[in-house]
N, C-alpha and C positions, 0 to 999 in steps of 0.2 A: 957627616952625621956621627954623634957619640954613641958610642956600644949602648950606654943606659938607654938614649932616647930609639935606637933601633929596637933595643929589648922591647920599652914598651909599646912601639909601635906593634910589635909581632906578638904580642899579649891582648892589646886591646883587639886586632884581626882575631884573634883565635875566641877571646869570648864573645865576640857579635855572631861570628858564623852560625853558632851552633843554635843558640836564640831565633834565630832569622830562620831555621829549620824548624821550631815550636811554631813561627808565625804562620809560617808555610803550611802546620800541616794541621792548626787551626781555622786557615781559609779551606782548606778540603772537607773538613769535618765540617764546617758550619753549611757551607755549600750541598753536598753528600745529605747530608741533613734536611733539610728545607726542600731540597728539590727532588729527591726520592718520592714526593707526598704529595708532587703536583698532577702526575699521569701524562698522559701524552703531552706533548709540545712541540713548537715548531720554534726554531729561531730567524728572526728576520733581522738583516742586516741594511744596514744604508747611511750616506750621509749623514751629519747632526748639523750642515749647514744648509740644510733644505729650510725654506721658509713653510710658514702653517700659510694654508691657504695657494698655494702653487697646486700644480699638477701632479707632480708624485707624492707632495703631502699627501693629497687624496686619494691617491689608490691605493700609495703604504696604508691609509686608515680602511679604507674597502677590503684589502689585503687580509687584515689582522680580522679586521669582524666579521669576515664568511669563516674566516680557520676556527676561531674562538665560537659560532655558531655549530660548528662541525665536532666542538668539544674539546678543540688542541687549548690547551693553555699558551700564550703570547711571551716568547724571553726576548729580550732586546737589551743593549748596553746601558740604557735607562738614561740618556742623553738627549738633549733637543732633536730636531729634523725627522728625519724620517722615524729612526726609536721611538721620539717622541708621539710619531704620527699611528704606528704600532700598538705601541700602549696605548693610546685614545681608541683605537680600533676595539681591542681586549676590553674594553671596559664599556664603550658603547654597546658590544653586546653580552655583558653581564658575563664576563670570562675571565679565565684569572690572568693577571697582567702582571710581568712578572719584568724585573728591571735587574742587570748585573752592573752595578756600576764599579768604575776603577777608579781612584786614586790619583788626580794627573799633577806636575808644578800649577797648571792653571786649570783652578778646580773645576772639576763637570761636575754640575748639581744633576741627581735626578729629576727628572721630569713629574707632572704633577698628576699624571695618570698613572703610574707604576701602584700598585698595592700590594706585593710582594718584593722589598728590596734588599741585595745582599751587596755588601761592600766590599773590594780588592784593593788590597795594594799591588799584588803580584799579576802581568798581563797574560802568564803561563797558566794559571790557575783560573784564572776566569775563563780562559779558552777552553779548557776541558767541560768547566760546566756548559757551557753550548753544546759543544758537539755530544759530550754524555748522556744528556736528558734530551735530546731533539731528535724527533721522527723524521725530521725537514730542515733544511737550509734553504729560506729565500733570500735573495740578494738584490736587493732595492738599487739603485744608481749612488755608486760611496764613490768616494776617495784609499787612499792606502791601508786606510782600518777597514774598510770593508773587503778590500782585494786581497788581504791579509789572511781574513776569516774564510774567502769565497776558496783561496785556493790551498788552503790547511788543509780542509773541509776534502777538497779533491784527491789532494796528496794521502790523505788516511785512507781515503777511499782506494785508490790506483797502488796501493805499495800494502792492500788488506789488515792493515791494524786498525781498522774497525767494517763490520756489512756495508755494501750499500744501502745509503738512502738516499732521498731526491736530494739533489744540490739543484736551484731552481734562479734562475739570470729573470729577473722581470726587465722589461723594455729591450727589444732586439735592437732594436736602433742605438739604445745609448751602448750596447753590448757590442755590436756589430767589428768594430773595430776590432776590438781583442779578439774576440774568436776568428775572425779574417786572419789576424797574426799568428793564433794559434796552427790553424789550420795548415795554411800558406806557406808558414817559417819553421816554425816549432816541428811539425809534423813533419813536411819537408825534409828537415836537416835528420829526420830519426831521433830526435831529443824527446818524442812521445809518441806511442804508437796512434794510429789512427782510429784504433777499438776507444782508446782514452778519451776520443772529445766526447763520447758519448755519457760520460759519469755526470754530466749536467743537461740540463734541459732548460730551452729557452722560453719564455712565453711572453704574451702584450695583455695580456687584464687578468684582474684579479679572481675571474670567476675559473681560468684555465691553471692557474696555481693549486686553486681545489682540485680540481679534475686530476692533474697530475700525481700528486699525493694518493689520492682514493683509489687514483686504479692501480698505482703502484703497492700497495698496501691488499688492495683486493686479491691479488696475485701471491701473497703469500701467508 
């Protein structure tokens, strides 16, 4: 490589970085913005390759419309499956429905129930807005974006850079597993105390996600 074409390689790095700091801290502000205005919220996580009409389509949708009945406003990645089944929940009961979507090589459209949408490029910055503005974390049956958010969510919790609040496993059975390993291996090896499995709670329907929430809320 010639000195000239190194030089401008080390010139054009230098003027993107700082640019890429204004984009950053544009999605915070717009974010910060918007969602400071919505009041309570719960964020529900889950698959986006859940079909409409399966069985956790419909309790993600039962899920959302007792919360949104209860006054939370509904955030979700604003994506097909369960998100998508979220948002339909929020909006079936007249709640505000609220969609965070990212930026991907292959595009996620939001879903057509979202009426509150904010757009990321950055996957760092949308995470913050979940956890920032959410009374709640429910966690529908995902894949690696959902396990992602499920044990962020725990990590902030268990290492106190933010209070608790309910981290919330819907379906024990599809959970069953992990938390068997947690327990079993995890725990076991001393790699997490045993106080820590307790920063989440399990539940089977939609009506005991409320109950969880309200009493934990009631207590303080």
């Amino acid at each position: 490589m010639t000195k000239a074409k190194a030089l401008k390689l080390k010139e054009d790095f230098t003027q993107e970085d700082p640019w890429r700091v204004f984009r950053i801290m544009s999605e915070f502000v717009e974010g910060f913005e918007v969602l400071s205005k919505v009041g309570k919220a719960v964020s529900i996580f889950g698959s986006a390759r859940t079909k409409p009409g399966t069985k956790y389509y419909k309790l993600g949708e039962e899920i959302a419309y007792l919360l949104a009945k209860e006054g939370y406003a509904i955030i979700t990645g604003s994506g097909p499956g369960l998100m998508e089944a979220a948002n339909k929940g929020a909006r079936r009961a007249k709640g505000k429905s609220i969609g965070l979507n990212i930026q991907l090589p292959t595009e996620q459209k939001p879903n057509k129930y979202v009426d509150i949408l904010l757009d990321f490029r950055y996957f760092f910055v949308r995470k913050v807005m979940f956890v920032k503005y959410a009374k709640a974390f429910v966690i529908l049956p995902g894949g690696y974006g959902t396990l992602d958010e499920c044990f962020e969510a725990i990590n902030l919790v268990q290492t106190n850079r933010i209070d608790k609040f309910p981290v919330i496993l819907f379906n024990r059975e599809y959970w069953k597993g992990l938390v068997d390993w947690l327990k079993n291996k995890v725990a076991k090896e001393g790699c997490i105390y045993d106080n820590e499995l307790g920063i989440f709670t399990i539940v089977d329907s939609p009506k005991e996600v409320v109950a969880v929430i309200k009493k934990f809320y009631a207590k303080t």
